[in-house]
MIFIZA-616909 format. One record per residue (C-alpha): residue number from 1; residue in one letter; y negated, x negated, z negated. Coordinates in nm, 2 decimals, padded with zeros to 4 digits, always signed. Layout:
BEGIN
+-----+--------+--------+--------+--------+
| num | residu |     c2 |     c1 |     c3 |
+-----+--------+--------+--------+--------+
| NUM |      A |      Y |      X |      Z |
...
+-----+--------+--------+--------+--------+
END
This chain:
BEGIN
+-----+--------+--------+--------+--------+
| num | residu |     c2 |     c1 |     c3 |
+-----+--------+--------+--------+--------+
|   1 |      X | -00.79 | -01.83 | -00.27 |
|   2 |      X | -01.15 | -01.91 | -00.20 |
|   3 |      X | -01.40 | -01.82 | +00.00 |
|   4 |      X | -01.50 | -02.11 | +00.28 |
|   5 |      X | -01.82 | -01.95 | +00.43 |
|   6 |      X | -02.03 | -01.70 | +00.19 |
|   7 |      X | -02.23 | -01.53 | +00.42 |
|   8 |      X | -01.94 | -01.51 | +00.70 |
|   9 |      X | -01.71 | -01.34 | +00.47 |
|  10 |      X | -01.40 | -01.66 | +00.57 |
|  11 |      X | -01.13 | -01.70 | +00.33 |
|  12 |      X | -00.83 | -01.96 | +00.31 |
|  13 |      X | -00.55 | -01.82 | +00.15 |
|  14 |      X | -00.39 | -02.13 | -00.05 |
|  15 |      X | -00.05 | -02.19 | -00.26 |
|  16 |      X | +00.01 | -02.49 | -00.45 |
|  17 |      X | -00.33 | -02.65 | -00.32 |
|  18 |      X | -00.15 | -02.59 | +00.03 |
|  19 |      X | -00.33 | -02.36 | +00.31 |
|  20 |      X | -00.10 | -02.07 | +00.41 |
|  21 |      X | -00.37 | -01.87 | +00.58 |
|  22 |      X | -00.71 | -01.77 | +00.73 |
|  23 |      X | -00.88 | -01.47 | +00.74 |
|  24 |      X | -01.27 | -01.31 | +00.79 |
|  25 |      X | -01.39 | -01.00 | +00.67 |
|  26 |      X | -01.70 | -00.97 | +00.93 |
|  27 |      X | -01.96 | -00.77 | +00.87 |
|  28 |      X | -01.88 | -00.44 | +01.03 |
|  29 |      X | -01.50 | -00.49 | +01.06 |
|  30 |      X | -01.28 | -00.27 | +00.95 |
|  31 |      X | -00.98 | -00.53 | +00.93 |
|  32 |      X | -00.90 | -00.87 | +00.90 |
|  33 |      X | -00.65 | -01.09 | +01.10 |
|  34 |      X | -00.37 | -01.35 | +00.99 |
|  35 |      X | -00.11 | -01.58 | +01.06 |
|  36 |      X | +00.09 | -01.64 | +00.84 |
|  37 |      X | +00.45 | -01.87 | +00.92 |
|  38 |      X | +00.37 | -01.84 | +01.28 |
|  39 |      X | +00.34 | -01.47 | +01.29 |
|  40 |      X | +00.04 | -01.27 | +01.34 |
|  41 |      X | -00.09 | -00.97 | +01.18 |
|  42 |      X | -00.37 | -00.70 | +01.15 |
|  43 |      X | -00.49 | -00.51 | +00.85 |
|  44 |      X | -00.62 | -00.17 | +00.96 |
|  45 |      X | -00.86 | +00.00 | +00.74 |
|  46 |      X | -00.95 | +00.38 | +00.81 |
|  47 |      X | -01.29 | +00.43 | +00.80 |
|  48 |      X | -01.29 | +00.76 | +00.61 |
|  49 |      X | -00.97 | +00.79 | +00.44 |
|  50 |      X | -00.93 | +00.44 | +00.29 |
|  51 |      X | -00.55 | +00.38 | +00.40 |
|  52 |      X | -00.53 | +00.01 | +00.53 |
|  53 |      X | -00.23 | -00.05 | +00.79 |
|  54 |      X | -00.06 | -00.36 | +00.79 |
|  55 |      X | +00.07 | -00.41 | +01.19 |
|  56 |      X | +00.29 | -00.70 | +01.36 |
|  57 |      X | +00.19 | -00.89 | +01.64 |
|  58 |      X | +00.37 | -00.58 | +01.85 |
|  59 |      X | +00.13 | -00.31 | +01.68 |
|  60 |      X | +00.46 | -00.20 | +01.45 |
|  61 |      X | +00.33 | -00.09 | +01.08 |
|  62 |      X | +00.47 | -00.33 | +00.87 |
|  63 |      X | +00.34 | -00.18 | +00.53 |
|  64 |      X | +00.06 | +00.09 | +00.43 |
|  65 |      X | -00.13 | +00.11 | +00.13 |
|  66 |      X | -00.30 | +00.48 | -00.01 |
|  67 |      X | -00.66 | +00.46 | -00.10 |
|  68 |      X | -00.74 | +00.11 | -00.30 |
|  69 |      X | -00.85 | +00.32 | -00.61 |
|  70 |      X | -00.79 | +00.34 | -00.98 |
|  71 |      X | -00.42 | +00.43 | -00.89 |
|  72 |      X | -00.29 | +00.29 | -00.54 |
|  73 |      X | +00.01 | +00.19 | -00.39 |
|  74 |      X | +00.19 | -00.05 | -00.12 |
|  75 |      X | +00.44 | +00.12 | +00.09 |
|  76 |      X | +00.68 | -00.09 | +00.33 |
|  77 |      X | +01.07 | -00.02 | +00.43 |
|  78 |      X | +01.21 | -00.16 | +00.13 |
|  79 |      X | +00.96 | -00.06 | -00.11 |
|  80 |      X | +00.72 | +00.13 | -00.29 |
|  81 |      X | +00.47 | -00.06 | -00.54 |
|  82 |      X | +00.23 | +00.07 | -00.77 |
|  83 |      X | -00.12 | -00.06 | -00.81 |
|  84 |      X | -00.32 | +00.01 | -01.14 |
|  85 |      X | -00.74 | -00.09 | -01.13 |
|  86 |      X | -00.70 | -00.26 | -01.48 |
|  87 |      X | -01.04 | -00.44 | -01.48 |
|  88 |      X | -01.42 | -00.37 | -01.45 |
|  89 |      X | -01.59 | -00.32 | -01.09 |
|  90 |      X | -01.29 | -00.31 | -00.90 |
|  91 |      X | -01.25 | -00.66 | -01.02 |
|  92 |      X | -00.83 | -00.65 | -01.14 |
|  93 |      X | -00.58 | -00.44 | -01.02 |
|  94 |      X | -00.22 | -00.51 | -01.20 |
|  95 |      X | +00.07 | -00.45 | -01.03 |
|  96 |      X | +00.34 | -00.20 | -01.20 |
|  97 |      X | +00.71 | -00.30 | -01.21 |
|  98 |      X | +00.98 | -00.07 | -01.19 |
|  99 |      X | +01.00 | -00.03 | -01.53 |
| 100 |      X | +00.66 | +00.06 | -01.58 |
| 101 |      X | +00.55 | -00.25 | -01.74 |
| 102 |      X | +00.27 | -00.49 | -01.60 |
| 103 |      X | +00.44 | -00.70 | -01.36 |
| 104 |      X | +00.15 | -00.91 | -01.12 |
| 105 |      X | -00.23 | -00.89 | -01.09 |
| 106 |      X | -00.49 | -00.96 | -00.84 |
| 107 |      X | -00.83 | -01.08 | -00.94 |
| 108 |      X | -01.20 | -01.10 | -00.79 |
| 109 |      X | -01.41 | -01.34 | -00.96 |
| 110 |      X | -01.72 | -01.56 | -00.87 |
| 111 |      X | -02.06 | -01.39 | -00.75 |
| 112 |      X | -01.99 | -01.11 | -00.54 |
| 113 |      X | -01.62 | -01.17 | -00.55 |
| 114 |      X | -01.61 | -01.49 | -00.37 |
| 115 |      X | -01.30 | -01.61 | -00.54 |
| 116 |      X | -00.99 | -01.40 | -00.56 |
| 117 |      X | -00.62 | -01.51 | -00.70 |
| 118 |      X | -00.28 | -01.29 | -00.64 |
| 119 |      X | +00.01 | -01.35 | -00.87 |
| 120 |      X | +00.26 | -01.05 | -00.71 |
| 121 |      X | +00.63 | -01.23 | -00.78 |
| 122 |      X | +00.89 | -01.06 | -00.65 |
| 123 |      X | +00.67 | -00.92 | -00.35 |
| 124 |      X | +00.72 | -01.06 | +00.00 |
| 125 |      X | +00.41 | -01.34 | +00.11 |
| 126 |      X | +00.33 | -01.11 | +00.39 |
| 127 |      X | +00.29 | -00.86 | +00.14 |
| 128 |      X | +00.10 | -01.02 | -00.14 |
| 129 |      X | -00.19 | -01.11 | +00.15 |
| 130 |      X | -00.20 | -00.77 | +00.25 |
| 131 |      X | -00.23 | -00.64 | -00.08 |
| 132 |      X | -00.51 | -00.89 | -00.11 |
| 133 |      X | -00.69 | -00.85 | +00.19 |
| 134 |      X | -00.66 | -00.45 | +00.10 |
| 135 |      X | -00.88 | -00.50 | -00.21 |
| 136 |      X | -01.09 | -00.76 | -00.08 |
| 137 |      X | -01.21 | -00.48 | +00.24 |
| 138 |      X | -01.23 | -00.23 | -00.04 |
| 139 |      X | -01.47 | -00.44 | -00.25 |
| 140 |      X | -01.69 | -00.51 | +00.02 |
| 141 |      X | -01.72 | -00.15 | +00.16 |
| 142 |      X | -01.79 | -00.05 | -00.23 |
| 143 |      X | -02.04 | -00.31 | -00.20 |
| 144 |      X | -02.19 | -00.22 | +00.15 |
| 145 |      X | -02.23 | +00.12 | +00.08 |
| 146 |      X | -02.41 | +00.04 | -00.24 |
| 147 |      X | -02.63 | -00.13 | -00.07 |
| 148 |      X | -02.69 | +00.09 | +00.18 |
| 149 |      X | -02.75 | +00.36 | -00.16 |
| 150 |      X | -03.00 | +00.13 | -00.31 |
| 151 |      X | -03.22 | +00.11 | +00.02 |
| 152 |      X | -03.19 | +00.49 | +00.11 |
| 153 |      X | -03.29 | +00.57 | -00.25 |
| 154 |      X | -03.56 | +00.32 | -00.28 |
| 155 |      X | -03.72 | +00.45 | +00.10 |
| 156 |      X | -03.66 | +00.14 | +00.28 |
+-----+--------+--------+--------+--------+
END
């Protein structure tokens, strides 16, 4: 997956050099909309708690995820998957098979994460975006309210 526009936050979700997906992480937003095989979906983020939502096109909750942390996971019907922050600055989290063993990974790369790759086998497609998008909006608030840190601290 890369980044299309820096500064507008636009990604294209790709597979086999094939787009799958667009998605925009505006500034302010608290969420991100897709389509992905002709349906469309929202990732919710709560402001203060950190759970993001994953809803259907008729506002049903498709999947949740706890806090994207050191330790996090992806709830949905079927399934419960763990999430392990394996990497420096948020930038690897490995997924956790059943048998406790390393079993996928998502990975931020490029100045200020502008590049990101998800290898979840096993996980739906709806699913592995999500979990993306998830850390993605994590990363950025980290980053926003660094920011927002360095200026308050430095009086400006």
């Amino acid at each position: 997956m890369s980044r299309i526009q820096l500064p507008s936050q636009k990604y294209e979700l790709t597979e086999d050099g094939r787009e799958l997906t667009r998605f925009s992480l505006g500034r302010g937003s608290t969420g991100a909309r897709f389509t992905l095989h002709g349906a469309d979906y929202l990732v919710r983020t709560h402001r203060f708690s950190g759970v993001c939502e994953l809803l259907d096109a008729g506002g049903k909750t498709v999947a949740t995820t706890g806090r994207v942390s050191r330790n996090w996971t992806l709830t949905c019907a079927e399934q419960t998957v763990t999430f392990r922050r394996t990497g420096a600055a948020d930038r690897e989290h490995t997924m956790i098979g059943y048998d406790g063993e390393p079993a996928g990974v998502i990975r931020l790369g490029g100045h200020l994460h502008t590049e990101a790759t998800a290898d979840l086998p096993g996980l739906e497609l709806v699913l592995q975006v999500f979990a993306l998008v998830a850390v993605l909006l994590r990363s950025r608030h980290k980053r926003v309210a660094a920011g927002v840190r360095a200026t308050t601290l430095s009086g400006g």
